[in-house]
C-alpha positions in Angstrom: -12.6 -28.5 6.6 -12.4 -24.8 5.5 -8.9 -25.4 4.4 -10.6 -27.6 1.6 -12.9 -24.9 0.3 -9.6 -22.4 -0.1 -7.1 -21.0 1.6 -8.9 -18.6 3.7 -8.5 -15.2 4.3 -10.9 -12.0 5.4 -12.8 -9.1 4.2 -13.3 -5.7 5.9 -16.1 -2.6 5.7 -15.6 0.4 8.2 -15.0 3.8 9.4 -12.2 5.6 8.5 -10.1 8.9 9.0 -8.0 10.6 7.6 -5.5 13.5 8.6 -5.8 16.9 7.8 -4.4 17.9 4.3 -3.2 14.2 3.7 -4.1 14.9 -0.2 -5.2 18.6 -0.9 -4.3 21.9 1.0 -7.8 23.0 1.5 -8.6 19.8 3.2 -9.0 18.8 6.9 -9.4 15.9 8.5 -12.1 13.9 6.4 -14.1 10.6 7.3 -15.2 8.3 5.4 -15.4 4.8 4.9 -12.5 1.6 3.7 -13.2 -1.4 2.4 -10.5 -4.2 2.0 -10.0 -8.0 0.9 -7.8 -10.8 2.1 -6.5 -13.8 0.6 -3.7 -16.1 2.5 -1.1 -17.1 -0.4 0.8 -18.4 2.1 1.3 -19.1 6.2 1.4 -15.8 7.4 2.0 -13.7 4.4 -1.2 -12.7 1.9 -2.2 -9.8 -0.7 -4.7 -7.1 0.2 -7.0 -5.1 -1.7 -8.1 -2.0 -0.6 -10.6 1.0 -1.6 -11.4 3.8 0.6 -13.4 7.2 -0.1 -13.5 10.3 2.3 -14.9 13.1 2.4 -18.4 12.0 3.2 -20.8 14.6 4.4 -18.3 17.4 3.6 -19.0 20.8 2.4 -19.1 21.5 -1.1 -15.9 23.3 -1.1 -14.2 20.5 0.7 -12.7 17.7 -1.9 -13.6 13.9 -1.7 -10.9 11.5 -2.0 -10.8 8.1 -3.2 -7.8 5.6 -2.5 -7.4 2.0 -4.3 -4.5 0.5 -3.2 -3.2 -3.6 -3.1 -0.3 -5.0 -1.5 1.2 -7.8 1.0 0.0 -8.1 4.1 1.9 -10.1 7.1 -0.7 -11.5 9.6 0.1 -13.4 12.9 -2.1 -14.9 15.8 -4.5 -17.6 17.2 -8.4 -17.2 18.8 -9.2 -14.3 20.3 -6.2 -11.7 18.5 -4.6 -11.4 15.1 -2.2 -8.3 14.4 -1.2 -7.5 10.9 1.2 -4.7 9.3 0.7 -4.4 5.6 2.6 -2.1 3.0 -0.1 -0.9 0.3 0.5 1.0 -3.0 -2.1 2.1 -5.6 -3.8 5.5 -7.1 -5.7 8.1 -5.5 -8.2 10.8 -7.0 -9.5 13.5 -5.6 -12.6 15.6 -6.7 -15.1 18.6 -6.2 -18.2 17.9 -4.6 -19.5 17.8 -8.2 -17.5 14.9 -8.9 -15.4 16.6 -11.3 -11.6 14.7 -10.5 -9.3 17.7 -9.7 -5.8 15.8 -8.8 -4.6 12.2 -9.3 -1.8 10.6 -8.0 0.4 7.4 -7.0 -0.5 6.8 -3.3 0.9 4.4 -0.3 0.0 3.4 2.6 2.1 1.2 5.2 1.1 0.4 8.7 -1.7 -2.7 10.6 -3.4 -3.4 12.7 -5.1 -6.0 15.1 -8.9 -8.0 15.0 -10.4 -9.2 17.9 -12.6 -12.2 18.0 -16.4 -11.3 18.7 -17.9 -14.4 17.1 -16.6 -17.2 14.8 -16.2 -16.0 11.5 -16.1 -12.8 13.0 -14.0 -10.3 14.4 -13.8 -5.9 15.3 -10.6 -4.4 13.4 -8.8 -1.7 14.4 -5.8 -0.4 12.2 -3.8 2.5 11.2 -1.5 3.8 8.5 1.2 6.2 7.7 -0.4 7.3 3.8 0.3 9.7 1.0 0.9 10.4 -2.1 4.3 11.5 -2.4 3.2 13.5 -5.6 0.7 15.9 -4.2 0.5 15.1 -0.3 0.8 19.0 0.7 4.4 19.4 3.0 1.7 20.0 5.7 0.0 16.5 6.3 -0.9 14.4 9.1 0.4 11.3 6.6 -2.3 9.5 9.1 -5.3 7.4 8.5 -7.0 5.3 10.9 -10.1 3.0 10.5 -12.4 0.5 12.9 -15.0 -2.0 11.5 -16.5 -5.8 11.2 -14.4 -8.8 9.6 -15.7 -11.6 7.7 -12.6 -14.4 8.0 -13.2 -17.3 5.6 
């Protein structure tokens, strides 16, 4: 029956991390929070949307980051476990606490992850990426994010 409504698919809100100087040298590790949409295309293989921002409760001289990023995502499993690796690419800014945007670049991200059944329609993610921005990712970062939070599946 839900096959009828559309082809299915999930969205995502939770915690995230990121590595030290991943997109500024003054920067250490930095939490925040990502956000990210499903839709199945096809068996298997879908397109993902994702927004993160980090930097959240960070001193003023620390920068906050935000990351928009879409790409395919490659999702297998049945029940209680689905693991997914996904290759994302998009635009990151990053800013002063002021929100005045100090540095923008192409960014990437390309790793995945696994949900875990908790209740129908719902699942716990956990995931991680190797992520940049080749264009101002200081030679010094982690390249590293990881992230843990609720999924709606529809």
């Amino acid at each position: 029956m839900a096959r009828a409504i559309g082809p299915g698919g999930d969205v995502y809100f939770g915690f995230s991390r990121i590595g030290a100087k991943d997109f500024n040298t003054t920067a250490g590790t930095q939490s925040g929070f990502e956000a990210a949409a499903h839709l199945k295309l096809f068996p298997f293989v879908g397109a993902e949307a994702d927004y993160a921002h980090y930097g959240l409760g960070g001193a003023s001289s620390i920068p906050h980051t935000t990351v928009v990023m879409v790409g395919p995502r490659v999702t297998v499993g049945s029940g209680f476990l689905h693991v997914f690796v996904r290759g994302l690419a998009g635009w990151e800014h990053s800013g002063s606490a002021d929100n005045t945007i100090t540095a923008g670049a192409l960014s990437f991200a390309m790793g995945g992850g696994a949900d875990f059944r908790i209740a129908p329609h719902f699942a716990w993610r956990v995931n991680g990426d190797y992520m940049g921005a080749p264009q101002s990712s200081p030679s010094g970062a982690t390249h590293a994010r990881f992230g843990t939070g609720l999924v709606f599946r529809f």
